[in-house]
N, C-alpha and C positions, 0 to 999 in steps of 0.2 A: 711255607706254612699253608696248608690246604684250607681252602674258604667252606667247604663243607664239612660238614661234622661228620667223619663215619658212624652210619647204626648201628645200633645194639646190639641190635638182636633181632630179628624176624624169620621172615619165610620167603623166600625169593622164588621168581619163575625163572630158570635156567634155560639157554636159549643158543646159538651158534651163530655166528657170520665167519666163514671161513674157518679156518683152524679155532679161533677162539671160543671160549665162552663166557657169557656177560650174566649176567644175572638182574632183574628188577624186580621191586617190592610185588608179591601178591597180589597184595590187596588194592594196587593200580590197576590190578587184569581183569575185563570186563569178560571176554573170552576169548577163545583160540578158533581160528577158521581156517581152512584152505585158503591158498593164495586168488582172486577174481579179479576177474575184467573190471578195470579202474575209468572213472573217467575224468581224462586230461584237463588239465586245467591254464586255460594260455598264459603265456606269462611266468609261471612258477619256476620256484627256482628245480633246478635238476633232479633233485632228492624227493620233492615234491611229487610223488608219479599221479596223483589227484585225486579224485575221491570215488566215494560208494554211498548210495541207498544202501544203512542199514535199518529195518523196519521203522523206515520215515525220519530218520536222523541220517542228516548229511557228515559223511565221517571224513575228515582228511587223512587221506596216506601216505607216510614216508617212507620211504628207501633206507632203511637206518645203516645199508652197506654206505650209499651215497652221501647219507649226512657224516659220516662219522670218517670219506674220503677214504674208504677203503675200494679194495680192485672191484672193476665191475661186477653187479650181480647178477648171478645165473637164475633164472626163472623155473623150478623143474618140477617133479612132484611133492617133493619135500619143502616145498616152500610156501613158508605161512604167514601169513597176520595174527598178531598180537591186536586184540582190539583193547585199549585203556582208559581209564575213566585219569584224565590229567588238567588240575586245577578247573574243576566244575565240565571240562571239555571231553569227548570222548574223540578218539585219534587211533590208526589204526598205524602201527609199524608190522614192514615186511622184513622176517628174516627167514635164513636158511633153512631155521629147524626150532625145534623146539626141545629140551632134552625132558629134563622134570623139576618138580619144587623141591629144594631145597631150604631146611630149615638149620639155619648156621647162628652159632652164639657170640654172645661178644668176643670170646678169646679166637673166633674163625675169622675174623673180620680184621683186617689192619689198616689201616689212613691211607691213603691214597699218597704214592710217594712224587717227590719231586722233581719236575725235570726242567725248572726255570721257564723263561718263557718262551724257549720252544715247542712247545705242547701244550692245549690247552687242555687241562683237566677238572675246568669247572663241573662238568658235568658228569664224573665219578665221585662216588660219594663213600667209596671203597673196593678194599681188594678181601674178595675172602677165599679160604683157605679150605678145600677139603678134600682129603686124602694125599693124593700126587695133581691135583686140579686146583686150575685156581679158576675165579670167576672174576671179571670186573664188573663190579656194581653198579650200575649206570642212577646218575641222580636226573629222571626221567623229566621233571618239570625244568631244569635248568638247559638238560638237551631237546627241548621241545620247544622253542622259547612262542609263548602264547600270542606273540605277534605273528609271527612266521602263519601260525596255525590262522591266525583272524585271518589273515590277506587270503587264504586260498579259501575260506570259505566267502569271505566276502566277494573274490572274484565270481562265484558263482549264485548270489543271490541276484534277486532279481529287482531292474532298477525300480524308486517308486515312483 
């Protein structure tokens, strides 16, 4: 039984790492950038690549190849930041590509299936369906866990 409710209904930004494509809510997407020069953040975990000055808001950046333990990722022209507005926070995920929005309806969307607990699937919140494509729905606030996010900005403020 999946702990997340699949959505309804919305508009998703469709997105690549590797062969796949993932999908998350729209209206999470602050905007879409070219991939920049990060700065490191000591201590973080690997997925962490660190952060960015975006016009005076310090953003943190993840590797969502690295958090999600997929093969390493390639850095090249097509690779971009997703900048998101998640739980009052705003958080930049790097992936391969970007495809486009999709708006899919209830009967596109199906639960997230089971694979016991070899896999952890808190953090899909569906599988949706379009055409001969599928997308996996990423439940963005649960894969971003807002702890993770406080410590790499906090490693970067300054002490008082």
């Amino acid at each position: 039984m999946s702990s997340t409710p699949a959505p309804t209904t919305g508009e998703f930004l469709s997105f690549t790492l590797g062969d796949e494509h993932y999908g998350v809510d729209i209206l999470k997407v602050q905007e879409i950038r070219g991939y920049d020069a990060v700065t490191r953040v000591p201590d973080a975990p690997e997925y962490i690549k660190g952060v960015i000055n975006l016009r005076g808001t310090i953003v943190p950046v993840i590797d969502l190849r690295l958090k999600l333990r997929l093969k390493e990722a390639r850095y090249d022209s097509f690779t971009v930041m997703i900048v998101l507005n998640v739980e009052d926070r705003v958080v930049g995920i790097v992936v391969d590509g970007v495809s486009d929005v999709v708006p899919l309806t209830s009967e596109q969307i199906r639960p997230t299936p089971e694979f016991g607990a070899a896999v952890d699937t808190r953090f899909i919140s569906g599988i949706g369906t379009l055409d001969e494509r599928m997308l996996i729905l990423l439940d963005i606030e649960t894969l971003l866990d807002s702890t993770e996010l406080g410590d790499a900005q906090a490693a970067l403020a300054p002490a008082a």
